[in-house]
C-alpha positions as CSV (number, residue, x, y, z in Angstrom):
1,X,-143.0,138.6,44.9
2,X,-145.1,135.4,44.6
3,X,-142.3,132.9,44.9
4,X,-141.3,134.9,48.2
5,X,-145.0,134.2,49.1
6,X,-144.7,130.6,48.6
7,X,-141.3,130.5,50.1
8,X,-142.8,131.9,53.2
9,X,-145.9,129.7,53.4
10,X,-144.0,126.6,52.7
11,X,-141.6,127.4,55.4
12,X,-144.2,127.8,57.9
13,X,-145.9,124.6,56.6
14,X,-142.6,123.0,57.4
15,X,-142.3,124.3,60.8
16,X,-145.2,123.8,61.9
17,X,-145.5,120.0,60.9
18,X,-141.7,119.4,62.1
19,X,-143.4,120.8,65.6
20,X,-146.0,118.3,65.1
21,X,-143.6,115.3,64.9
22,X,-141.7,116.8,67.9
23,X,-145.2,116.3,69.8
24,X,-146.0,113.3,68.6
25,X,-142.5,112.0,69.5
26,X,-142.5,113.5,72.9
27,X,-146.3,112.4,73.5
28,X,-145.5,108.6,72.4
29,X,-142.3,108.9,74.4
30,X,-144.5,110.1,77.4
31,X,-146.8,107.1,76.6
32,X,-144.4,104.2,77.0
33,X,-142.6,106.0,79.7
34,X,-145.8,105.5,81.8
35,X,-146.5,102.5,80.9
36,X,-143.2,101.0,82.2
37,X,-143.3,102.7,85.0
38,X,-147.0,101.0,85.6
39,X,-146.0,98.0,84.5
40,X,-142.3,98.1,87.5
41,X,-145.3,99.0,89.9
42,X,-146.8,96.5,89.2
43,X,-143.8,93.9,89.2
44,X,-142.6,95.7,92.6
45,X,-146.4,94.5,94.4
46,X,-146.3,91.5,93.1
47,X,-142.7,90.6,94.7
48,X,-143.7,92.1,97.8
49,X,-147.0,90.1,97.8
50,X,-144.8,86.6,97.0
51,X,-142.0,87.7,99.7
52,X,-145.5,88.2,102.3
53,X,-146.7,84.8,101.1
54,X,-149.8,86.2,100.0
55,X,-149.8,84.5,96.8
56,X,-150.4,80.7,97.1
57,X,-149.1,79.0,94.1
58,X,-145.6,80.7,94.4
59,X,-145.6,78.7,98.0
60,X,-144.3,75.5,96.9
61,X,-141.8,75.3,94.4
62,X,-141.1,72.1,92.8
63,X,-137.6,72.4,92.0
64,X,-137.4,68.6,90.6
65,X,-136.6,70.8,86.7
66,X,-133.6,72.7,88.1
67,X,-130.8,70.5,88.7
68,X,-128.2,73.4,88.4
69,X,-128.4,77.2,88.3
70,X,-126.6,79.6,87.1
71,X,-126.4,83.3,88.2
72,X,-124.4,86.0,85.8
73,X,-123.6,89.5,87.2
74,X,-122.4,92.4,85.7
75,X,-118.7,92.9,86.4
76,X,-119.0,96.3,87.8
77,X,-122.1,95.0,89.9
78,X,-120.2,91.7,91.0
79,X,-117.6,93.9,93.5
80,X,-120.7,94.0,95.9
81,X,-120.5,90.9,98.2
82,X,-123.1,91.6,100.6
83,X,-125.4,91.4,97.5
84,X,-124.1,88.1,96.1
85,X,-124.4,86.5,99.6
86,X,-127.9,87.5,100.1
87,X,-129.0,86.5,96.8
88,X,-127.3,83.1,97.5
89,X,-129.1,83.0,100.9
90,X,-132.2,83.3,99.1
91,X,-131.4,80.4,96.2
92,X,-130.8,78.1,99.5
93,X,-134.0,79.1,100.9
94,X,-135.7,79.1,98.0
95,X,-133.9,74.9,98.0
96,X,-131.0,75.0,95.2
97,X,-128.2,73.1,95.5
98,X,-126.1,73.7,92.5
99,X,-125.2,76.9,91.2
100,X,-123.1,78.5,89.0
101,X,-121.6,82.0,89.8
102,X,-120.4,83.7,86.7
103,X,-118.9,87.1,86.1
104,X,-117.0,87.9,82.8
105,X,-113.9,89.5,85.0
106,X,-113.6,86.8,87.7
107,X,-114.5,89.6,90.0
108,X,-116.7,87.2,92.3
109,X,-114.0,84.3,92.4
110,X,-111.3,86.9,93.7
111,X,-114.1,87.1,96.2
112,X,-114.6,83.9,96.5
113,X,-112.7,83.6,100.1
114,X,-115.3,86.5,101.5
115,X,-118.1,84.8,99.9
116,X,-117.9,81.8,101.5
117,X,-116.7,82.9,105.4
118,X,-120.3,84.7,105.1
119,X,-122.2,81.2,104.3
120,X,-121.2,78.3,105.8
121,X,-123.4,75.8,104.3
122,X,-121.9,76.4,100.8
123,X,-119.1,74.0,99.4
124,X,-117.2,74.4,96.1
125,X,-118.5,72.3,93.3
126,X,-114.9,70.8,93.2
127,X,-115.1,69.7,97.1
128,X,-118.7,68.3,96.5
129,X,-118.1,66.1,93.4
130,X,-116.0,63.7,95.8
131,X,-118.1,63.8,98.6
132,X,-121.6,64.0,98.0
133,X,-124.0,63.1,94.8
134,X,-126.2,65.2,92.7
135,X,-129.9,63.9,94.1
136,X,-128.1,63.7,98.0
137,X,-126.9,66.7,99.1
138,X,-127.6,68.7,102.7
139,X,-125.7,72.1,101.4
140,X,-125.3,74.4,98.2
141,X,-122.3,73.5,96.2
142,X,-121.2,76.4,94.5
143,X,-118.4,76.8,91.5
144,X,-116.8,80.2,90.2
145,X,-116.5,80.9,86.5
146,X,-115.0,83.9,84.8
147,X,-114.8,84.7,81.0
148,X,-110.9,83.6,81.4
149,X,-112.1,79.9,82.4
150,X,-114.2,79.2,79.3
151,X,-111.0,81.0,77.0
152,X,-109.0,79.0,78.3
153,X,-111.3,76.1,77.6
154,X,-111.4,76.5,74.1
155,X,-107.8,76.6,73.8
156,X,-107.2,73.9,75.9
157,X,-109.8,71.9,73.4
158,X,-108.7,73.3,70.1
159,X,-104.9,72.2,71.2
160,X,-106.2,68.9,72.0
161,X,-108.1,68.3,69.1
162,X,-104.9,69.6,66.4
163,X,-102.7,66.9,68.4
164,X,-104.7,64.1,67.4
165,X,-105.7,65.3,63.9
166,X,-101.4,65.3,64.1
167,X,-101.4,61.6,65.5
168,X,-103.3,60.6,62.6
169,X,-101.8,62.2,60.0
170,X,-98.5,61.0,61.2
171,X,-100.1,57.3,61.5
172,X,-101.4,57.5,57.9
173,X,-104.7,57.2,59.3
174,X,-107.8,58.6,57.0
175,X,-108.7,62.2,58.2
176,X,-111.7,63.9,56.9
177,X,-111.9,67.2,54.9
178,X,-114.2,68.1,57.7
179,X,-112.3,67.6,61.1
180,X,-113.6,70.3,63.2
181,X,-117.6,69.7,64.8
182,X,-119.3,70.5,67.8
183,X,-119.1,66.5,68.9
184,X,-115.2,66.9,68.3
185,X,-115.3,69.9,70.8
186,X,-117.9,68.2,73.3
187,X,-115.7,65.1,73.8
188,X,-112.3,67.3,73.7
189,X,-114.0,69.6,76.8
190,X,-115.0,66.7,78.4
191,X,-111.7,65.1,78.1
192,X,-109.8,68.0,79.7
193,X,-112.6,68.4,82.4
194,X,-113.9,71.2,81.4
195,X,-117.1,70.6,79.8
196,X,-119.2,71.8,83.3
197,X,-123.0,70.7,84.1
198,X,-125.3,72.6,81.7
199,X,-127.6,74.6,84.2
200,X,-131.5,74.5,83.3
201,X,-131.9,78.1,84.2
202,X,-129.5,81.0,84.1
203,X,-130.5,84.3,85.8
204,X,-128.9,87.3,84.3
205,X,-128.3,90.8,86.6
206,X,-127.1,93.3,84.7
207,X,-128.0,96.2,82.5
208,X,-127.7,94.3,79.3
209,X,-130.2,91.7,78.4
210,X,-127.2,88.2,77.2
211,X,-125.6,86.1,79.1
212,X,-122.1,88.4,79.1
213,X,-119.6,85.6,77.7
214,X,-121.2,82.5,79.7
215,X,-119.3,79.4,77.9
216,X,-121.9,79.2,75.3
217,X,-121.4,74.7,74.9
218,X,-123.1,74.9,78.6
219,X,-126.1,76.8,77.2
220,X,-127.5,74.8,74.6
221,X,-131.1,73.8,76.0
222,X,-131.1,76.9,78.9
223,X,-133.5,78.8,79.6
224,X,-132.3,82.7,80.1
225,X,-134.1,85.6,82.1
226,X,-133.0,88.8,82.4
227,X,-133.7,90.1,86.3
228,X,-132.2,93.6,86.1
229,X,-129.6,95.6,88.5
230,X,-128.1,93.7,91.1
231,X,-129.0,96.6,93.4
232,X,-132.7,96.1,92.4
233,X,-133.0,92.3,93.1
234,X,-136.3,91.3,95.2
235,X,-136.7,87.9,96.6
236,X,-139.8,87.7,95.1
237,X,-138.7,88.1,91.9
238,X,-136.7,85.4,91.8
239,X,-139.2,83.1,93.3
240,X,-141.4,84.3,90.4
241,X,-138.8,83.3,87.8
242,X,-137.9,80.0,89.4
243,X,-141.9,79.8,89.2
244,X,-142.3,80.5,85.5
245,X,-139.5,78.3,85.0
246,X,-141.0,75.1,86.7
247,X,-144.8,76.4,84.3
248,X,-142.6,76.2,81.5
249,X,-143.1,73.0,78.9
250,X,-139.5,72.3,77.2
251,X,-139.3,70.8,73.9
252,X,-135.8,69.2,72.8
253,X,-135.2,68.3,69.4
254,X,-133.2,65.5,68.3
């Protein structure tokens, strides 16, 4: 009879304090909810008050830092056009002139023919290298990258670099135990022309907070923001990050 006593009582101890955590989980859960929701309030005024020109010091930008750009979108996001041409009207407003469009399934470069029928003052980065110069240019030059580009990079590379490990072997040239590095790979992308301009700030739209399988060798020293859904973007959020960007104090090592 006693243990059926205790039985009891420690089963309603149990209860109630598994209750307890239930609360407490739903209660924090409640807590951080609001707070995020406070905190995309507050974001959302703020863009609206930079798109008004309320706010003075996001007026003038000094772009000098941000030679090239690069935008990632999510694959299943990069299908909407309209949204990628307004968002590049905004980057030439805003007064970039080199940027990167990247989308791990080439769905944007499919679209590339769309893309540019839409904006007139945008030339591929391929047309522009022959014509123009970084510091001159009068339009946006724009290049396409998929995840297939920078595969096919690598391989490309890594070919390269096996046939002249091969040359030298086959010379009787000294080749050392360690014949792969990243300067190897450097001058082998740069010798089959694909090594790309590294861009100083890449702006990620997605649901996913990386950079979705952007060549990782043109990332090394950028700086990478996460800006949400493409269907969410606000100009004034992206004049804010370019903003923050241009604030920011960059230390390279050597």
């Amino acid at each position: 009879m006693g243990f059926r006593v205790v039985q009891f009582v420690w089963s309603g101890v149990t209860h109630i304090a598994s209750l307890g955590l239930q609360l407490l989980w739903h209660f924090l859960h409640l807590i951080v909810n609001m707070w995020y929701s406070m905190f995309s309030i507050i974001c959302m005024i703020e863009s609206y008050l930079i798109s008004a020109g309320a706010l003075k010091s996001y007026k003038s930008l000094y772009l000098g830092k941000i030679r090239h750009l690069a935008i990632v979108v999510d694959s299943e996001d990069a299908c909407q056009t309209s949204k990628i041409v307004e968002l590049l009207q905004w980057l030439d407003i805003v007064g970039i002139r080199n940027v990167c469009l990247y989308d791990s399934d080439g769905v944007m470069k499919k679209s590339k023919g769309a893309i540019l029928q839409k904006l007139n003052s945008l030339k591929l980065s391929e047309e522009a290298d022959v014509n123009d110069t970084l510091h001159d240019q009068d339009h946006m030059t724009i290049e396409f990258a998929s995840y297939v580009d920078g595969k096919e990079a690598v391989t490309k590379a890594a070919n390269l670099i096996f046939v002249e490990y091969l040359k030298q072997q086959n010379s009787g040239g000294h080749c050392d135990g360690h014949i792969f590095t990243e300067s190897h790979m450097t001058e082998a992308l740069h010798a089959i022309g694909c090594k790309g301009p590294e861009p100083d700030l890449l702006l990620v739209y997605g649901p996913v907070r990386c950079h979705l399988g952007f060549p990782a060798w043109r990332i090394r020293y950028t700086e990478i923001v996460h800006m949400g859904p493409l269907n969410a973007m606000r100009y004034g959020s992206l004049v804010k990050a370019i903003y923050m960007f241009m604030m920011v104090h960059q230390n390279y090592g050597t």
